[in-house]
Each structure stands twice: as C-alpha cells, then as structure tokens.
C-alpha positions as CSV (number, residue, x, y, z in Angstrom):
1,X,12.0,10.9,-41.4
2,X,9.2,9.2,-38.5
3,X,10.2,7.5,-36.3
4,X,9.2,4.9,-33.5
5,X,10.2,4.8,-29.3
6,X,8.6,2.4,-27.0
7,X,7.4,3.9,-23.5
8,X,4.1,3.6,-21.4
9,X,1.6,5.8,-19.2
10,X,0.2,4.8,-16.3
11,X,-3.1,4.6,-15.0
12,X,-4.2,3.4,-11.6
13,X,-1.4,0.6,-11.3
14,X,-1.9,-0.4,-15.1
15,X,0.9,0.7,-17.6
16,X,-0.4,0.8,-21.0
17,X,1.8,1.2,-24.0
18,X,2.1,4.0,-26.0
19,X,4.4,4.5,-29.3
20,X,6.0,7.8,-29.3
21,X,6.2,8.9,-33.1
22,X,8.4,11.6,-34.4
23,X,7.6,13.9,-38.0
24,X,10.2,16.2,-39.1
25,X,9.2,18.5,-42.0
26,X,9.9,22.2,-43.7
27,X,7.8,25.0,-41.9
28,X,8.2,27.5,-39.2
29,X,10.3,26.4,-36.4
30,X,7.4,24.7,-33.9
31,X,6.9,21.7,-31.9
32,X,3.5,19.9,-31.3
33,X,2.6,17.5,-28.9
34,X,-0.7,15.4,-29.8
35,X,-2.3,12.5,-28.3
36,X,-4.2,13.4,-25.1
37,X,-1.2,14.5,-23.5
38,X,-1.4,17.0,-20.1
39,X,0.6,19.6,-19.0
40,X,3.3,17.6,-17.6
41,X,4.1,16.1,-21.4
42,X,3.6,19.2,-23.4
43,X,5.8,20.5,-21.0
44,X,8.4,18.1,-22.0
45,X,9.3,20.3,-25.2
46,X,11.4,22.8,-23.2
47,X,13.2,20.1,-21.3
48,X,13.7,18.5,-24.1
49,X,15.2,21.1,-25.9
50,X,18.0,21.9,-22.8
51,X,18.7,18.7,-22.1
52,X,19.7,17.9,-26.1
53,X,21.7,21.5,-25.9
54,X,23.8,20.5,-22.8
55,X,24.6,17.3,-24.2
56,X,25.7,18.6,-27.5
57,X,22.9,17.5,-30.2
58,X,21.4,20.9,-32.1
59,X,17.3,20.9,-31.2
60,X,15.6,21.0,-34.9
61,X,14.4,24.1,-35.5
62,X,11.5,23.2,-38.4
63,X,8.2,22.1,-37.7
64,X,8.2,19.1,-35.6
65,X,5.2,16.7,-34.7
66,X,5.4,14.4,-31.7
67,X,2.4,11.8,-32.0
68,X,1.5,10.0,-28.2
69,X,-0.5,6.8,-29.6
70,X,-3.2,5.6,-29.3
71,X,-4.2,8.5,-29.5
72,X,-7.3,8.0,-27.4
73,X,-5.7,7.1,-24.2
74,X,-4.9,9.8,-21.7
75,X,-1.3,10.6,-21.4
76,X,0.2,12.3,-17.9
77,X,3.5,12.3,-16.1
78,X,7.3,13.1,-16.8
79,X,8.3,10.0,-17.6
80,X,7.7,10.7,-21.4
81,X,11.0,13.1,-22.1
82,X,13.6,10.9,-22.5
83,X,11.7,8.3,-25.2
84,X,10.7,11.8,-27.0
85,X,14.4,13.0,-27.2
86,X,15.0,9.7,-28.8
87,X,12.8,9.8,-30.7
88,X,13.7,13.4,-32.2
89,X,17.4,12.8,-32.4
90,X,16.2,9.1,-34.3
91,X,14.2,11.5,-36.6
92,X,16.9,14.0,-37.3
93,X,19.9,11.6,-37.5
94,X,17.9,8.5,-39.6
95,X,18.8,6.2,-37.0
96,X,17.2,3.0,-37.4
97,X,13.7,2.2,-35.3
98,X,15.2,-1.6,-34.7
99,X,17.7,0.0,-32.3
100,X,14.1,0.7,-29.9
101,X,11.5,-1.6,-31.1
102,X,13.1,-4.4,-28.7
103,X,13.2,-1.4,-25.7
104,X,10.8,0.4,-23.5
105,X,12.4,3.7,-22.3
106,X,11.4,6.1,-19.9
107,X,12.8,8.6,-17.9
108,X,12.3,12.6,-16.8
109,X,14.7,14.9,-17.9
110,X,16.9,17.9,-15.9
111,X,18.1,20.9,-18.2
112,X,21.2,19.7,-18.1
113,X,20.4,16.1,-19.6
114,X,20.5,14.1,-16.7
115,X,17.9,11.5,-15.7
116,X,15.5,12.0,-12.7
117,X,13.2,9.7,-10.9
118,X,9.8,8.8,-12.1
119,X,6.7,7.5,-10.6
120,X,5.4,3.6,-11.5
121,X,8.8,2.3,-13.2
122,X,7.4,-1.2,-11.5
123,X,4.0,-1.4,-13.1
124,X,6.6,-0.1,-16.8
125,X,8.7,-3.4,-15.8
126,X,5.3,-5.5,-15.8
127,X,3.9,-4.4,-19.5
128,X,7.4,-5.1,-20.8
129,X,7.4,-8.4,-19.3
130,X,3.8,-9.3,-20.6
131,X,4.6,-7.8,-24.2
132,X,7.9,-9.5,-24.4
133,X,9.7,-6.1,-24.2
134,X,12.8,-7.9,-23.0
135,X,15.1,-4.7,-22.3
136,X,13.9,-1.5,-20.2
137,X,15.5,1.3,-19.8
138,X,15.0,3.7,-16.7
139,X,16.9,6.7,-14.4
140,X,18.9,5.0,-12.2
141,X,16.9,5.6,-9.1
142,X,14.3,3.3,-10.5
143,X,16.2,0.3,-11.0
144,X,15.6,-1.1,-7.6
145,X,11.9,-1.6,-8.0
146,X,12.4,-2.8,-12.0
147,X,14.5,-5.1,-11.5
148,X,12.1,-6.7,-9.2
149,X,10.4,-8.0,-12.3
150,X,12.3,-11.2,-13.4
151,X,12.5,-11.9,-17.2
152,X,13.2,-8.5,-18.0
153,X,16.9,-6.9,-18.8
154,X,16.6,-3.6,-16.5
155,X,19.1,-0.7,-17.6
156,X,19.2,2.0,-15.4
157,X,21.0,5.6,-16.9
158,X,22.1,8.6,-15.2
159,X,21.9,10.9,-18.4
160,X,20.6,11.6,-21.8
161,X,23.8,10.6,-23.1
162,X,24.3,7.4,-21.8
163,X,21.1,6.4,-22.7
164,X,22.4,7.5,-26.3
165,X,25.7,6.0,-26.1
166,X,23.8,2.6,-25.2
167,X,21.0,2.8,-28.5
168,X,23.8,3.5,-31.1
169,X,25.8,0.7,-29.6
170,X,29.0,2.7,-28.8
171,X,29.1,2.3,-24.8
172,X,26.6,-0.6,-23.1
173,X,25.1,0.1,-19.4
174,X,25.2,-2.1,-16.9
175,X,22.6,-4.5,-16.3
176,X,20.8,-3.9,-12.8
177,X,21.0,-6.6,-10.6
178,X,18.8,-6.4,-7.5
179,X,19.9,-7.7,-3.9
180,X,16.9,-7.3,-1.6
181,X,19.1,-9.7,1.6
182,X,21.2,-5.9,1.6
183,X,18.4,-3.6,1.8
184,X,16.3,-5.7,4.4
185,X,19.4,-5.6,6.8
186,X,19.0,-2.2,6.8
187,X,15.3,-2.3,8.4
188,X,15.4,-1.0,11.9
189,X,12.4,-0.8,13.9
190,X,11.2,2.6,15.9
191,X,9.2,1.5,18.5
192,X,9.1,-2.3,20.4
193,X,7.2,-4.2,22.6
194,X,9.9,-4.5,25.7
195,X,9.0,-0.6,25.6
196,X,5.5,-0.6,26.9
197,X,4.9,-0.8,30.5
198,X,1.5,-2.9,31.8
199,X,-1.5,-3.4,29.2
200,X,-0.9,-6.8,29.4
201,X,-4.6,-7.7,27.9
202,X,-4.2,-5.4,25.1
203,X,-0.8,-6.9,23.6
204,X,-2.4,-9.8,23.7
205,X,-5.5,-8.6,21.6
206,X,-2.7,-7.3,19.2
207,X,-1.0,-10.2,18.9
208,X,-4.0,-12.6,18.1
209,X,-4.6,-9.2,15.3
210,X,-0.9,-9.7,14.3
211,X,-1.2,-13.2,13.6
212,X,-4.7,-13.4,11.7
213,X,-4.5,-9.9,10.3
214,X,-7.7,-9.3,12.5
215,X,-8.7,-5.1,13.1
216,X,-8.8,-3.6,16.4
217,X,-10.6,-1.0,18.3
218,X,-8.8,0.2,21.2
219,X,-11.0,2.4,23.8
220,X,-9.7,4.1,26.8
221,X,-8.3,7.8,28.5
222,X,-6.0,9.7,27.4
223,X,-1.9,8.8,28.0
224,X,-2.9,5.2,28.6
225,X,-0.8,3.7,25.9
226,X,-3.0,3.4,22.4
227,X,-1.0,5.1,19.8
228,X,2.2,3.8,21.4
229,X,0.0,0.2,21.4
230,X,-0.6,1.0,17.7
231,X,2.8,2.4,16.7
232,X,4.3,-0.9,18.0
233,X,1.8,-3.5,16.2
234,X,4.1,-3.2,12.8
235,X,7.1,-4.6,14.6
236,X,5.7,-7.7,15.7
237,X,3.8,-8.6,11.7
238,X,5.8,-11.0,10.0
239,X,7.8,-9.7,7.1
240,X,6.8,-9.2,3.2
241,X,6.8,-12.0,0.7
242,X,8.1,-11.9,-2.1
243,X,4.6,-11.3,-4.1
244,X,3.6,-8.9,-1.4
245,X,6.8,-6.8,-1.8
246,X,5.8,-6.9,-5.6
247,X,2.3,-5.7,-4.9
248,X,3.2,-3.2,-2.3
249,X,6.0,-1.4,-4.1
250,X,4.2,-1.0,-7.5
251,X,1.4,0.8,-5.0
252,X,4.0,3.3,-3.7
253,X,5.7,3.0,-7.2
254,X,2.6,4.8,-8.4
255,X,1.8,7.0,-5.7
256,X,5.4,8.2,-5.9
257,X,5.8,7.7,-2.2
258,X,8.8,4.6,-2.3
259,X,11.3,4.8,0.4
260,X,15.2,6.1,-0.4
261,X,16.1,1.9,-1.4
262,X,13.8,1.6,-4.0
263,X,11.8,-1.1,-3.0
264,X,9.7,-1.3,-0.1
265,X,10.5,-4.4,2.4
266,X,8.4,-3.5,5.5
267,X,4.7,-3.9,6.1
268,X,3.5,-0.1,5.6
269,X,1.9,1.8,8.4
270,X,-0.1,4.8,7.4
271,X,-1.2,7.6,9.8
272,X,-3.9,9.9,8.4
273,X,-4.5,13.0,10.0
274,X,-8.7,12.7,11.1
275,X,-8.8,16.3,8.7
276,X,-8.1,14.5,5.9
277,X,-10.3,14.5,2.8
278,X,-12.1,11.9,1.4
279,X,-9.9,11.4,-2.3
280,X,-7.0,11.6,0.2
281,X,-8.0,8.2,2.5
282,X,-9.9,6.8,-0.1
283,X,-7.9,7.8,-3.5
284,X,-9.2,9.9,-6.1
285,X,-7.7,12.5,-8.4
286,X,-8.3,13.7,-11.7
287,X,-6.7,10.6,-12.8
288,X,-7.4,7.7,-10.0
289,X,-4.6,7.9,-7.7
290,X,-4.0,5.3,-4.8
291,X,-5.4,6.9,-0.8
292,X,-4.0,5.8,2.3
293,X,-6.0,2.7,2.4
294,X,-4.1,1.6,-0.6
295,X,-0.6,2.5,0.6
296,X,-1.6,0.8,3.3
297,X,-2.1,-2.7,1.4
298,X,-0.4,-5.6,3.3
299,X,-0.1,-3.4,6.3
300,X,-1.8,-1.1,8.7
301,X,-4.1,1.9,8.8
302,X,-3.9,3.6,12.2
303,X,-6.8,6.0,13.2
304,X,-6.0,7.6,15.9
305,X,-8.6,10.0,17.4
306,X,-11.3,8.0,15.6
307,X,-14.3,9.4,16.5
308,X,-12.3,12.8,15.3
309,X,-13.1,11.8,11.5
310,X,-15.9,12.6,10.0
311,X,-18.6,10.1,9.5
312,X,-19.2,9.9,6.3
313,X,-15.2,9.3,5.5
314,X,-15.5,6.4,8.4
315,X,-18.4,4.7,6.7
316,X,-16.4,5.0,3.7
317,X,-14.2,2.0,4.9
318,X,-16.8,-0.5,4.9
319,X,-16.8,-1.4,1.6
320,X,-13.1,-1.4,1.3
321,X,-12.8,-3.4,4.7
322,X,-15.3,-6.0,3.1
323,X,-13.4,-6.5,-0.3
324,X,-10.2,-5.7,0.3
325,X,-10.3,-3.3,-2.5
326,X,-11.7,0.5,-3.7
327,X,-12.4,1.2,-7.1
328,X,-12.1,4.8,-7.8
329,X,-14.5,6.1,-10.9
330,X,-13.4,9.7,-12.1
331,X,-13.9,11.4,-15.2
332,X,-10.7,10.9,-15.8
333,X,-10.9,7.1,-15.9
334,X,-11.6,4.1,-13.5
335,X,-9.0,2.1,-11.8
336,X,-9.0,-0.6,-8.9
337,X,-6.7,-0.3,-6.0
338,X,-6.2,-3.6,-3.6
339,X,-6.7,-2.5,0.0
340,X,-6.1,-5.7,1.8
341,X,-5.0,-3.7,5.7
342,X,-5.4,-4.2,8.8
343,X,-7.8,-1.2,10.7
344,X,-6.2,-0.2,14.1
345,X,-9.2,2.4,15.7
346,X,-8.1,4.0,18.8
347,X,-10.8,6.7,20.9
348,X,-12.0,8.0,23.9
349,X,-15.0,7.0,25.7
350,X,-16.1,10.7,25.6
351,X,-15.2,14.0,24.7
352,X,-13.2,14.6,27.7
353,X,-11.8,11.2,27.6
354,X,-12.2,10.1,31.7
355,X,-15.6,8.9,31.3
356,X,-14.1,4.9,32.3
357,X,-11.8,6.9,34.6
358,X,-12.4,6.2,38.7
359,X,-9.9,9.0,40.0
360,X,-10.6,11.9,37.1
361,X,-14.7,13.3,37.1
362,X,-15.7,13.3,33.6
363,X,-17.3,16.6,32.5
364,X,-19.7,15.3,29.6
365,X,-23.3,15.3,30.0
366,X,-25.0,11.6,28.9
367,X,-26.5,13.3,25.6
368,X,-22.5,14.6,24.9
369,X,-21.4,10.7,25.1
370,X,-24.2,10.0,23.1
371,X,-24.1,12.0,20.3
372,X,-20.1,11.3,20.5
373,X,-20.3,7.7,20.5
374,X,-23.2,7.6,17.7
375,X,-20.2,8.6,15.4
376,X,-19.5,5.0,15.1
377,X,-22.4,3.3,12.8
378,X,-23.3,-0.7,14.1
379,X,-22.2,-1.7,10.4
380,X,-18.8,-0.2,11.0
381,X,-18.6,-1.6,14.7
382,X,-19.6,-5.0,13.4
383,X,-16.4,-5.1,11.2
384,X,-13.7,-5.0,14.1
385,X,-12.5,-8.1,15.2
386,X,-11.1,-7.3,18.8
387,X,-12.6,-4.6,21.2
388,X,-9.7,-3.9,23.5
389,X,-10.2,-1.4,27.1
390,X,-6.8,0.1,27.2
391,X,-6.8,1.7,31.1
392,X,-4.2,3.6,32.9
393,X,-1.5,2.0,33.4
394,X,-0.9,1.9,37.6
395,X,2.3,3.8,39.4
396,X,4.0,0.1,39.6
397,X,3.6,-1.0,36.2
398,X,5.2,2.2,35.3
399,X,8.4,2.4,37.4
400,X,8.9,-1.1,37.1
401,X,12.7,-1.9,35.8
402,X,12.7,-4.8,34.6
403,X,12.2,-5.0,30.7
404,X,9.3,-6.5,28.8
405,X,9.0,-9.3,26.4
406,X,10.5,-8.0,23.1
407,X,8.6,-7.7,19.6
408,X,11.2,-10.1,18.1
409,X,10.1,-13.1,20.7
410,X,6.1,-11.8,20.3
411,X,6.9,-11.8,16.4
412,X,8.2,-15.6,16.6
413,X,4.9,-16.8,17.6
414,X,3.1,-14.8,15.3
415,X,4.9,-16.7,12.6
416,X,4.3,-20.2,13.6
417,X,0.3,-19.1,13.5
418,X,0.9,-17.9,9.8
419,X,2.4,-20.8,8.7
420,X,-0.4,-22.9,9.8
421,X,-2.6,-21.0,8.2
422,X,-0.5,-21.1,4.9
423,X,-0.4,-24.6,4.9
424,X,-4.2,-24.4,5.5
425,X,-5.1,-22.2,2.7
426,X,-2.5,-23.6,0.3
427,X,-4.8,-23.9,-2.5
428,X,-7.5,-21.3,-1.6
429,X,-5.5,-18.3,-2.8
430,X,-5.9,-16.5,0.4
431,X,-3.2,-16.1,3.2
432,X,-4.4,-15.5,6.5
433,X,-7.9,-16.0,8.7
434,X,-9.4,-12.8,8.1
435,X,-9.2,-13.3,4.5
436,X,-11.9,-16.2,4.9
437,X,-15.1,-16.4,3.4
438,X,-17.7,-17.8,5.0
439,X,-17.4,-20.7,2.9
440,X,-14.2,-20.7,3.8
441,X,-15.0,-21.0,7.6
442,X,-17.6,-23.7,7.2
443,X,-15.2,-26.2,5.5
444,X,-12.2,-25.7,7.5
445,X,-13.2,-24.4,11.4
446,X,-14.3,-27.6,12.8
447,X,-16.5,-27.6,15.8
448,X,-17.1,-29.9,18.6
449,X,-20.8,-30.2,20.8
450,X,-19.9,-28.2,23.2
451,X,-18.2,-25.8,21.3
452,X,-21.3,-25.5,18.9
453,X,-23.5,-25.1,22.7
454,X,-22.0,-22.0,23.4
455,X,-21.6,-20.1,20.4
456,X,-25.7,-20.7,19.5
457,X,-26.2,-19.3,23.4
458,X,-24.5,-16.3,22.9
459,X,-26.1,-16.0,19.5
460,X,-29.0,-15.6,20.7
461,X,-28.0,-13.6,24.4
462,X,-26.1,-10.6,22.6
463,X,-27.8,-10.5,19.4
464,X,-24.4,-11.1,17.1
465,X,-25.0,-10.9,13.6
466,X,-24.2,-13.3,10.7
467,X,-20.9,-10.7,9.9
468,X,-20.1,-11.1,14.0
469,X,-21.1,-14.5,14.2
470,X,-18.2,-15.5,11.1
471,X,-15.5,-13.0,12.0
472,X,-15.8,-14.3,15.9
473,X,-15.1,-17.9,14.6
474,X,-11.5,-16.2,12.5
475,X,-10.6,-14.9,15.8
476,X,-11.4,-18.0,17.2
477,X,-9.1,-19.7,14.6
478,X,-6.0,-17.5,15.2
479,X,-6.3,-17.7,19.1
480,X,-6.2,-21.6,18.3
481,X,-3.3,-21.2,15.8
482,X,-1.4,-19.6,18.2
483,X,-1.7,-22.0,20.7
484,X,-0.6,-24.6,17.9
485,X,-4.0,-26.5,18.4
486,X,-5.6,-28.0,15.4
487,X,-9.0,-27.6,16.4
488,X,-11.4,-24.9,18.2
489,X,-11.7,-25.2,21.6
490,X,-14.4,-23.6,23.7
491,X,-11.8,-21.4,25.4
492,X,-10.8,-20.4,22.1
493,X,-14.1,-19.4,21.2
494,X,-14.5,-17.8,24.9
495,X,-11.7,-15.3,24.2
496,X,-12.4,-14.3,21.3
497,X,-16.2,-13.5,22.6
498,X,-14.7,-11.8,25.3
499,X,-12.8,-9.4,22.4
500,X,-15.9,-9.3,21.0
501,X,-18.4,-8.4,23.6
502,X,-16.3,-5.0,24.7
503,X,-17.7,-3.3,21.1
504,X,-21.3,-2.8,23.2
C-alpha cells in the first residue's frame, strides 16, 4: 500500500514542500531513496531502521521505494527521517493518509528513536502557514522558533513514538505555546559603556551610528579602545521587533547557528576572523547557505584589523552595503539573503600602528603606509558614514574612579531618535535613516538658506560625491533626531561633515 507524509526542504530561507511517498512490494529485501535526495537523506534508511527497532515496530524487509516529490527539486538535510518512518509504518500498517494530509512533519532521528534538532523549522512553520497546513509537528528543540509563526498549531515531540502515539490518535502532545517576555529577561549584556575610560568623541560617533544604523570606520594605535568601542556598540541598539526577531531567527534557523532559547532576541554581532574565505563572509555552499553578513542582518558586522582582509573580500561588501541584500548563484541553486547591518571598520594608520602616535616613532616607510592604506578602495571609503580617530587614551582618563555614563541611559536616547524616525517613515516601509533613498531624503530632510550655503561650499572644497553628499545629509538627520529637532540645522550638518571629512 502507498502512502502520503507532508514535510519540506529548505533552500536559501525558502521551504518548499515535498510529499514523501511510500511503495511496499514482493522482492529482495532493499530500500530506495529517489528524488534528488543527498547523502544526508539516503542516509536516513539506517536511522530509520534503528529508531523503528528500539521503538518496537519490525523494519519491512521487502523491496521498499521511498519517492521525495517533486522529483526535480533538490532534497538535503536530516529533517526528512521522521516523515519517512511515518510514512513506512503508514505503508506497512494501512493507516489512513488523512491522519497526515492536514500535518507537516519533520524531525531527525537518533538510533534509539528519539528526536533531534533540525536546521530551518521557522522558514517549515512559514510554508505551513501559506499552504494552510494548520498543524506542524517538530523535535522539541524547535518549537521555540515555530511557534513564532501565528496561525499555525506547533507540536513539538521528543520521540518517534510520541509522534506515533499522536497520528493514530491514542495520546495527543501538547501544543507549544511561546513566551518571548521569559527568554528576553534572560538577556545579559557583556560589555557596557560605564566601562570605557575617555574617547569621549568616538562614543558619540557610535551613538549617532546607533541611532540611524549609520557604519563606522574607526582609525587609531593599538590599545586605544576600538574593539572594546565596537564590542560595546550592540548594548546601546534598541531591541528586536517583533518582525525583525521573525527575520533574524529564520536566518540563524537556517544556518543552524540559533542560540540555546530557540529564538533569537538580541541584535546579532558577528566577528569574522580577516582569514576568512569569501563563501564564509559572503555565503555560498553547494547549496546557498547564509555568510556572516547575513547572520548579521538587523545587527552588526565588526571588522576588526580591517586592512588585514583581503581586498577583493572587502570590495565584496559594497554591493551588499548598497542593497541590503546578497544573492548567492551556485550550481546548486540561487537564493537571496537580506543583509540589512551595520559595518563597524576598525585599523591602524600603518603597519606598525603609531604612525598618528606623538610619543612612539613609527617604523613604516611612506610607500609601506601607502601601499597599506590603498587596501581601502574610495568606493568602499565612500560608504562609511562616520570616520572616528580613536587616540590613546591619557594616564588620567584611565585611573579616573568615577564611572561613566551607562549603555542603558546612552540606549534611552537612541530610542527616542528611532521613534521619530518610525513615525517618519510610517508608510515608506523602511525603518531607520540609513535605509533612505535619495528620494527619500529629498522629500523629507528639509533645508533652510543657510543650511543649503554650506553644504554646496563644501561640495565643491572636498570633492564629496553624490553617495557622500546623500549619506552626509542621513547623518545629518540622526544628529537632528537625537537632539529632538524637527529640522536640520547647520550645526547638524557641521558634525556630521566633521565625521565625514576624517575618511581623507
């Protein structure tokens, strides 16, 4: 007797359905997987077998055909064992296919039957919901992320036999309920403002970044404070929305990179090494998998050591920087990855790193700075927002006792500038300043005489391009927004020159 189970496969952060269909018939004992499946699924007939031995149901032993369809669409991961056990103990019992039509099921098995965690249960939860699959069934270490799709009944299992129990109707699991107030008491910040001494000009570059999602180059010596500068800029972003936790978890959902809770509730900060490769930072695979700039969506991508990476993976960013996505073509398919981050660039000034440095000699020749510094193209310069020098910070500064202002106070003001700007782009579909188009800018930044005076001056005295020219006014904006004005100043646009003049 065939039967019919109802799972998915995953591609990029699209699930696609597939029906899993089941033929058993007289031959020599034999199993056979078909449909474009990879080693991960034709694998699937040994767990299979052990996990339906330990929990008590005899593995057929004729010839057995497992179809994956549509056939034509590729078929990886894990997550298919559990709908295929089904499916084989559905053929060999003649239990009825209505008992799974109105179910998706997925779910890797252990030898011993029980259920382990798979990788883009979230992106499973949105197909269901679009087909009107109104139950899903999933290991129980998925349910935090499923559930976070409303309209559909999330079921999570711990074993193959629960899930059994549930199908035939003799023991019901529970429905999953998701409570996201008791994970986000559990976020704890690492690192905080109060703990950096001095650099009282770059905090505030970070905070005008912070509140416009603006991307910052940070230049200065070594020990003077940018990766602990960088390693603090999370804690003062305002927390996830709800249709930003949705987006960021079925990222990590697919990347299989989802903190211990299941969901992730923090604005992700992702450190690549400068030796990483280009599918790595990027994404890339066999099958398109989401890079660091992708895991990084809603967050921040820190490049510390930035003149460390190789060129050609820096130029790399522009595009993504521009769009605020990466589409990564394989032969294995195409998929598009948002990567909507903001850049945090820290460097020397040299080699040797004392070249701004008035007590320390620096040791590199004028062609070593210049061959070091042509590392960064103008295109790629032209996309920061705010140049910051970061110098050492003096004796005084240092042993000072008294503590600093706290991320949590810096983090307040950061979200009074975002709400302004979400009442301002209400119905624009975009959330913060740096997301504006140039369009954008010339119907809602208003500018007065004077205003207009000094920007076409220093137009013309430092040579700003149309990119520097629109991205100086966004900086503009936020320094405004911050001081709760409702239009640009010319000391707003002063600053934000002054961020933008240290790139030379």
């Amino acid at each position: 007797m065939a039967s019919h189970v109802l799972t998915a496969s995953v591609i990029g952060l699209e699930a696609h359905r597939v029906d899993i269909e089941t033929d058993i018939s007289q031959g020599l004992g034999a199993c056979i997987i078909v449909g474009l499946a990879d080693t991960a699924v034709q694998e699937a007939r040994e767990r299979v077998r052990s996990a339906l031995k330990h929990t008590g149901i005899v593995f057929p032993r004729t010839r057995i055909t497992v179809n994956l369809a549509p056939a034509d669409l590729r078929k990886s991961g894990s997550h298919f064992d559990l709908p295929i056990a089904l499916a084989l103990i559905a053929s060999s019992r003649g239990l009825d296919d209505a008992a799974f039509k109105k179910r998706l099921i997925a779910g890797e098995l252990g030898l011993d039957g029980c259920l382990r965690p798979i990788q883009g249960a979230l992106s499973m939860a949105m197909l269901a919901k679009s087909a009107g699959i109104k139950e899903l069934i999933i290991p129980e270490a998925n349910a935090h992320e499923a559930a976070l799709v409303y309209g559909v009944d999330v079921y999570s299992a711990s074993s193959l036999a629960d899930v059994i129990d549930h199908v035939t109707e003799k023991k019901s699991l529970t429905k999953f309920e998701n409570n996201l107030d008791d994970i986000r008491e559990t976020i704890i910040y690492s690192y905080d403002f109060s703990m950096i001494r001095g650099q009282e000009q770059a905090k505030r570059a970070l905070e005008i970044a912070a509140a416009g999602a603006h991307n910052v180059l940070m230049q200065g010596p070594p020990g003077s404070g940018k990766t602990l500068l960088a390693r603090t800029f999370s804690s003062i972003l305002p927390p996830l929305d709800g249709d930003e936790i949705l987006e960021v978890t079925q990222i990590h959902s697919v990347a299989g990179t989802l903190p211990p809770q299941g969901v992730v509730l923090e604005r992700p900060c992702r450190v690549p090494h400068h030796s990483a490769s280009m599918p790595s930072l990027i994404g890339g695979g066999t099958i398109p998998r989401p890079g660091e700039i992708s895991l990084a969506h809603r967050g921040v991508l820190f490049l510390d050591e930035f003149l460390e990476f190789p060129r050609v993976l820096l130029e790399s960013l522009r595009q993504p920087l521009e769009d605020k996505c990466v589409t990564v073509s394989r032969a294995g398919g195409t998929a598009l990855f948002p990567a909507n981050f903001i850049l945090i660039g820290a460097m020397n000034p040299c080699p040797c790193g004392f070249l701004t440095e008035q007590d320390i000699e620096c040791t590199c020749s004028p062609l070593q700075v210049a061959k070091y510094r042509k590392r960064l193209s103008g295109p790629l310069l032209d996309r920061m927002d705010l140049a910051i020098e970061v110098a050492k910070v003096p004796a005084k500064d240092l042993t000072r006792k008294e503590r600093n202002e706290s991320s949590k106070i810096i983090r307040e003001r950061v979200l009074q500038a975002r709400k302004l700007q979400t009442e301002r782009f209400k119905t624009t579909g975009i959330k913060t300043n740096a997301e504006m188009t140039s369009q954008h800018v010339r119907e809602l930044i208003r500018l007065d005489e004077t205003t207009e005076a000094i920007l076409s001056r220093s137009i013309d005295r430092y040579k700003l391009s149309a990119r520097a020219y629109f991205r100086l006014l966004k900086v503009a904006r936020t320094i405004a927004d911050l001081g709760g004005a409702e239009d640009l100043s010319a000391e707003h646009v002063a600053e934000a020159l002054q961020y933008r003049l240290q790139m030379a």
